[in-house]
C-alpha positions as CSV (number, residue, x, y, z in Angstrom):
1,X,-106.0,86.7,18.4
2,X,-106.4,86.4,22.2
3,X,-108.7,87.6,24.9
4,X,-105.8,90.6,25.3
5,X,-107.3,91.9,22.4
6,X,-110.4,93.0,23.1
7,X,-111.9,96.1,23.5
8,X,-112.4,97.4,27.5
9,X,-116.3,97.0,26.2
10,X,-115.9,93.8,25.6
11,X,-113.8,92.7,28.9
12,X,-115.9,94.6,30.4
13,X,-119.3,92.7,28.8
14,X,-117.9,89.4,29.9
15,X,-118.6,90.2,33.5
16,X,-121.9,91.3,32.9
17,X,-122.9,88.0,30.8
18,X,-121.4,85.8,33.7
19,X,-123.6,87.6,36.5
20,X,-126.7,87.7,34.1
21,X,-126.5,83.7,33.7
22,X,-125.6,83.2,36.6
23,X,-128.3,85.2,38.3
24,X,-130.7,83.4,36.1
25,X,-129.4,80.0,36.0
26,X,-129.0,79.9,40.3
27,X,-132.0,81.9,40.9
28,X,-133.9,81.0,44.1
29,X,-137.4,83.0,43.0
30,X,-140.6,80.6,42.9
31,X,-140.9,79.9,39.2
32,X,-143.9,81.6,37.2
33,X,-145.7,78.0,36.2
34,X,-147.1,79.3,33.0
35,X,-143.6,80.6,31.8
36,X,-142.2,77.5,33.1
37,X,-144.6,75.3,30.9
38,X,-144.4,77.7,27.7
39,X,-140.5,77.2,28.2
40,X,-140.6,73.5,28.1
41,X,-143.2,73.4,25.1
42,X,-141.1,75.3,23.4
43,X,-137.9,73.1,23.8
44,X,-140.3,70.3,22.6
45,X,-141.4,72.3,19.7
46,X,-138.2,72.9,18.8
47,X,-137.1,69.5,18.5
48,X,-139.9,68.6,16.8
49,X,-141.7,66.5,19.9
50,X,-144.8,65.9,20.2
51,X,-145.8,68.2,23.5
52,X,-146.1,66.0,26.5
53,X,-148.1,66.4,29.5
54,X,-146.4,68.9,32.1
55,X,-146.4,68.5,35.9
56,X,-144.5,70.9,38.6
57,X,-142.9,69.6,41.8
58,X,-141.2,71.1,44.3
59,X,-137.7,69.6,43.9
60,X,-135.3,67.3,42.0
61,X,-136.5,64.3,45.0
62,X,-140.4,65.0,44.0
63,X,-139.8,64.3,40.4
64,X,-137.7,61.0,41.3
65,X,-140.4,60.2,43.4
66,X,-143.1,60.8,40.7
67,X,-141.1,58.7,38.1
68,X,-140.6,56.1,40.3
69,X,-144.3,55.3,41.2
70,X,-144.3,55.1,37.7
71,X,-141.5,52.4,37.3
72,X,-142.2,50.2,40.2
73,X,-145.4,49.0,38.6
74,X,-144.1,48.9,35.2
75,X,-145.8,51.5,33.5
76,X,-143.3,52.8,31.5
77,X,-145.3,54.1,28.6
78,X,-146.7,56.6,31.0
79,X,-143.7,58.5,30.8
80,X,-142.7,57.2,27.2
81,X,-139.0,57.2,26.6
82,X,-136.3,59.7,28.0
83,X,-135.2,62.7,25.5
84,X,-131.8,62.2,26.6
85,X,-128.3,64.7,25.2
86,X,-128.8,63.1,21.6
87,X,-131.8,65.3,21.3
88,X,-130.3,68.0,22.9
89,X,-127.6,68.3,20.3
90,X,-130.5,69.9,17.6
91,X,-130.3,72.8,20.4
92,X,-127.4,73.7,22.3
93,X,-124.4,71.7,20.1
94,X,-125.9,72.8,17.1
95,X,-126.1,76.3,18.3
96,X,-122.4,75.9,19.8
97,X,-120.7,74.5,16.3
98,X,-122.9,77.3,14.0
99,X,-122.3,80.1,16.4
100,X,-118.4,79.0,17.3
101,X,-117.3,78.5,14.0
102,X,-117.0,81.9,13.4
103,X,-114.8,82.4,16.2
104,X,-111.1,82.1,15.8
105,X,-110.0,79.2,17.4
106,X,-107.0,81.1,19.6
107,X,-109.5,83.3,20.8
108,X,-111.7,80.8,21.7
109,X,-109.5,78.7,23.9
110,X,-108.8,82.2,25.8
111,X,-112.0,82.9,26.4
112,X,-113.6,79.4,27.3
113,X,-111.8,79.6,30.5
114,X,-113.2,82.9,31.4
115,X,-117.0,82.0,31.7
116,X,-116.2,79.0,33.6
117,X,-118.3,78.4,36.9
118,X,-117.1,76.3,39.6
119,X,-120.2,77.2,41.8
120,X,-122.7,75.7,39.3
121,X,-120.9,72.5,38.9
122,X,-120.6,72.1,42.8
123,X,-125.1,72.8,42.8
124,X,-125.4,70.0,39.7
125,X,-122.7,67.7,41.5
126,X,-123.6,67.6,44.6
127,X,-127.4,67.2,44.6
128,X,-127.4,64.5,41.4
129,X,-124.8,62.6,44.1
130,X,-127.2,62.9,46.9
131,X,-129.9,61.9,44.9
132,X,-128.1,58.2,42.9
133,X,-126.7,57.7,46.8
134,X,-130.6,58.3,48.7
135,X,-132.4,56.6,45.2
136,X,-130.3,53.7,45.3
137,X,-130.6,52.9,48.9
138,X,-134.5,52.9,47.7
139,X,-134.2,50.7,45.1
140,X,-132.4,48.1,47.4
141,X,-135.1,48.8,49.9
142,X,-137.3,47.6,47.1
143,X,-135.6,44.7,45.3
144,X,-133.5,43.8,48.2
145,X,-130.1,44.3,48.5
146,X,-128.3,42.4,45.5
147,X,-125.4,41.8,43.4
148,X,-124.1,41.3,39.8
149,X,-127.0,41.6,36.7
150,X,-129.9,42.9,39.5
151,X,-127.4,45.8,41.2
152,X,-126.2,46.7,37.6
153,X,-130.0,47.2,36.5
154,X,-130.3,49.7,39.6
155,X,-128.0,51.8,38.8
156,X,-128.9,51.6,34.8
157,X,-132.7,52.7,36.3
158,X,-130.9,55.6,38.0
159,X,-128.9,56.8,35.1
160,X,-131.6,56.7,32.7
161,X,-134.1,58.6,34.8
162,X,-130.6,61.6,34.7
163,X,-130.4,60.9,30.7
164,X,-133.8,62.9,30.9
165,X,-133.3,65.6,32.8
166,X,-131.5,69.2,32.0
167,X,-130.6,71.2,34.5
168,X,-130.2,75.1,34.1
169,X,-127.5,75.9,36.0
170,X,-125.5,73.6,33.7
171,X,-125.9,75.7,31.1
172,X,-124.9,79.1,32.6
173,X,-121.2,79.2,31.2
174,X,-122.1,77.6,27.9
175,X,-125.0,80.6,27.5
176,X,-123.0,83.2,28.7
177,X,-120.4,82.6,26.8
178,X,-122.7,82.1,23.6
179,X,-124.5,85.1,24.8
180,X,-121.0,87.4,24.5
181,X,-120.5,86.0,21.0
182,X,-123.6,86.8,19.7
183,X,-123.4,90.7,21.1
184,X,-119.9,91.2,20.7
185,X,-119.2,90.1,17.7
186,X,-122.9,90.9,15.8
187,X,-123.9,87.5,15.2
188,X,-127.7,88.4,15.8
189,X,-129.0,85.9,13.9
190,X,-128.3,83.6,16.2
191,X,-130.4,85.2,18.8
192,X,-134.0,83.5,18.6
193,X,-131.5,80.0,19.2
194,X,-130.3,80.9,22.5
195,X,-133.7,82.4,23.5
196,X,-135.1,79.1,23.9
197,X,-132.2,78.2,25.9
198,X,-132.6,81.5,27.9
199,X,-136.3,81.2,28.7
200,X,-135.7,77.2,30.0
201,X,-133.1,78.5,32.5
202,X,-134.5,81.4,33.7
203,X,-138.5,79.8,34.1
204,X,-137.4,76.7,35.0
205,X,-135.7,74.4,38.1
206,X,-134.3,71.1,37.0
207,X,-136.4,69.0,34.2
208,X,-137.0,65.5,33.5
209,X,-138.1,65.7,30.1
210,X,-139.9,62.5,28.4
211,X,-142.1,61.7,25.6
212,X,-145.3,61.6,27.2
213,X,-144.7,63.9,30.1
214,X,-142.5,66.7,31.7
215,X,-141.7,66.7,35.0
216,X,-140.3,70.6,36.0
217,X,-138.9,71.3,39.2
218,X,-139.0,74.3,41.4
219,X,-136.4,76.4,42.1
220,X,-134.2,75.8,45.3
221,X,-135.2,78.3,47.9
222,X,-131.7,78.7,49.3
223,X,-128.3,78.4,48.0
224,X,-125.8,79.6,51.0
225,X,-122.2,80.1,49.7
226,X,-118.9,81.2,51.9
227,X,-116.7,83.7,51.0
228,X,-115.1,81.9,47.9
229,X,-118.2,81.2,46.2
230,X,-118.3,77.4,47.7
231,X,-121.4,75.8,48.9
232,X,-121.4,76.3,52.6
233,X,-123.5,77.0,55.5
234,X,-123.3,76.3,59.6
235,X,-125.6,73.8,60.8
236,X,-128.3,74.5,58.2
237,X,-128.7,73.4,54.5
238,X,-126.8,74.8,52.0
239,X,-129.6,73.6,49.3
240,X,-133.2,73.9,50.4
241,X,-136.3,73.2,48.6
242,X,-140.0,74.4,49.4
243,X,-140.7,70.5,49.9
244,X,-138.3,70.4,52.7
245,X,-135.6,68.1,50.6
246,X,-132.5,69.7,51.1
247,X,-128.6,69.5,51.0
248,X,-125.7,69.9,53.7
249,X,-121.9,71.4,52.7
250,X,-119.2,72.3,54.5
251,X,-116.9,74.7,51.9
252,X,-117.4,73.2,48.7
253,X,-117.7,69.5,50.2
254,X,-121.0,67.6,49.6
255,X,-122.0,66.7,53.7
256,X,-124.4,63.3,52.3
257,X,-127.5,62.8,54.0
258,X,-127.6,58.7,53.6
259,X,-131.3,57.9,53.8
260,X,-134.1,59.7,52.6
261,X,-137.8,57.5,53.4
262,X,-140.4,58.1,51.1
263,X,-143.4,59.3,52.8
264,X,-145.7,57.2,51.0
265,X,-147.7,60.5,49.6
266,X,-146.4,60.5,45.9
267,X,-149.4,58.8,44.6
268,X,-151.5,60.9,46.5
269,X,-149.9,64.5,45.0
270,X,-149.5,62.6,41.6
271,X,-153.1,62.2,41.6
272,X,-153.9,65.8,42.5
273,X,-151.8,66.7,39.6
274,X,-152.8,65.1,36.7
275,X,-156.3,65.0,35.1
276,X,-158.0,62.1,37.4
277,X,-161.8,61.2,37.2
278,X,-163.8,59.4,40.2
279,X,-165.0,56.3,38.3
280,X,-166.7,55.1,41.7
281,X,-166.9,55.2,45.5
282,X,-168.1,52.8,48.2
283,X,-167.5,53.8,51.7
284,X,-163.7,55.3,52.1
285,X,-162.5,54.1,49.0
286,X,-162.5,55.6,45.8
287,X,-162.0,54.4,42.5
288,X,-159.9,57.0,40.3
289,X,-158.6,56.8,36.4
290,X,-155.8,58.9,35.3
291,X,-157.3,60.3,31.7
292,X,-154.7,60.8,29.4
293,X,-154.6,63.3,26.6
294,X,-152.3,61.6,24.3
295,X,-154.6,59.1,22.7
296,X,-151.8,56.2,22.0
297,X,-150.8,56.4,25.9
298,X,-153.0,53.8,28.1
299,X,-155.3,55.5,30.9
300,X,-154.0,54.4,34.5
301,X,-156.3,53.4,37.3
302,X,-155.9,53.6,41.2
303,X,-157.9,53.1,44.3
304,X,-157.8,55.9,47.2
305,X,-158.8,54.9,50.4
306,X,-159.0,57.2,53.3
307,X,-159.3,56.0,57.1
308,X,-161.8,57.6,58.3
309,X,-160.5,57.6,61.9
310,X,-156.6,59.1,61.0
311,X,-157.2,60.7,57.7
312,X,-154.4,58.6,56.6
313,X,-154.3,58.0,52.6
314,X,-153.3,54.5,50.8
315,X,-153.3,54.5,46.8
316,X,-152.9,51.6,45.4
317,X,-152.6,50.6,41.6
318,X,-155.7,48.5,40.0
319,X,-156.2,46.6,37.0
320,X,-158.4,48.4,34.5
321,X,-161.0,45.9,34.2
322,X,-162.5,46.9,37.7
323,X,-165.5,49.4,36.9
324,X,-166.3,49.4,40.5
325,X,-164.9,50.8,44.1
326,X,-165.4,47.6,45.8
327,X,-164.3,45.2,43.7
328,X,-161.3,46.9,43.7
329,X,-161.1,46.8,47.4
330,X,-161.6,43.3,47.3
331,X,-158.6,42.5,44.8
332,X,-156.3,44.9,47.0
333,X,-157.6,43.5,50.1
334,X,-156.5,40.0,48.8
335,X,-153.2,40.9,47.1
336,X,-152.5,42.3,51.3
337,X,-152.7,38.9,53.0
């Protein structure tokens, strides 16, 4: 049985599936943060995970940015461990082997090919190179540029922080295709499976999921494409995020932006996001504790001062025996010279 034989309907249906997913999985609309975070849960739920803090960032960079602040001083049971494919499998390869079987296998092979999607490999590609190329030129910033054991650990760092994270538009010809299965061929019981898949790609941007927390990403606000459904665009991105990060290509090839500079504000908005109490003040500094929910996760503590003549913010890490704004000032004073 091949793809010859079926009905006009169902040629016809194949189209539809592949501009629905697509549409859904590429969409530049500002997510809806509560069906964003009611996406993720469930995805949690359904791998029976324990549901983790959620935060929302503007782009794929943010949430590097965010995990790294974590990393660089060692705190890696604020995030907990990543949730990498493994746990995936429960959802989208157990769905694919339950829902597939059923399929003959001739027919299969015809009509893998046919919900392929060259344009949502090129988005995934391109802005996971950027990022290892701009990430890794921050981590040699940081540990100096080395060799051997040390650059291996670098890139380790940067491949597990992309273990964690799904990205939607991966998942557009694997849906769609599942999607024409499951309403061609009357396999409706295997709808409430790909609805969890559905509502994470249509709610949400990329997602770094891990155990204690959930970093979701906004949709790109442009995606500019030339007439053969290539990234493309004249002297302006051809990826844009709200944040500003964005991506150059010229026809389908990645134009790499070598060095991205943190601006030195990630603690600041990590701050603003998460559930922080004032412990103390003494004159522009202030000593704040990151409260967590989860009660085997350690609370984090930070001092915030502003300079009262720029505005300009510094947040530095403290230890959490320091009950009071300036003797933490003191210890980050003298840690400085």
């Amino acid at each position: 049985m091949s793809a010859d034989y079926l009905t006009p309907e169902q040629g016809a249906f194949i189209s539809r599936c592949r501009e629905k997913w697509q549409h859904i999985g590429l969409s530049t609309e500002h997510i809806n943060q509560q069906n964003a975070t009611d996406a993720v849960r469930a995805i949690y739920t359904a791998l029976e995970l324990t549901e983790p803090e959620i935060i929302i960032v503007d782009s794929p960079n943010a949430a590097f940015e965010y995990i790294w602040n974590f990393l660089k001083i060692g705190s890696q049971t604020m995030l907990g461990d990543a949730i990498d494919s493994s746990y995936w499998r429960r959802i989208y390869s157990n769905l694919q082997s339950d829902l597939l079987v059923r399929v003959p296998i001739d027919l299969q092979k015809n009509l893998h090919s046919l919900f392929d999607n060259h344009l949502a490999k090129e988005y995934a590609k391109f802005l996971q190179e950027q990022l290892e190329i701009q990430w890794g030129d921050v981590l040699e910033e940081h540990f100096g540029k080395r060799v051997g054991v040390a650059s291996r650990r670098h890139r380790n760092l940067i491949k597990n922080i992309f273990s964690s994270c799904r990205k939607p538009e991966t998942l557009i010809a694997g849906c769609s295709y599942f999607d024409f299965c499951i309403h061609s061929f009357n396999y409706h019981q295997f709808q409430n499976k790909l609805l969890v898949l559905e509502e994470f790609v249509q709610n949400c941007g990329w997602t770094f999921f891990f155990q204690n927390i959930a970093i979701i990403c906004n949709h790109s606000t442009t995606i500019s494409i030339d007439s053969n459904n290539h990234l493309h665009a004249e002297d302006t991105p051809a990826i844009a995020f709200a944040d500003g990060y964005s991506l150059y290509a010229d026809h389908g090839k990645i134009k790499l932006e070598r060095t991205r500079k943190l601006d030195g504000m990630g603690w600041v908005r990590l701050l603003e996001k998460m559930n922080t109490v004032e412990i103390d003040s003494w004159e522009e500094y202030k000593l704040l504790r990151i409260v967590r929910k989860r009660v085997n996760v350690q609370p984090m503590q930070f001092l915030k001062a502003t300079n009262p003549n720029t505005g300009e913010v510094r947040v530095s890490w403290v230890p959490l025996r320091f009950a009071s704004a300036i003797e933490a000032a003191r210890w980050v004073n003298q840690r400085k010279t």
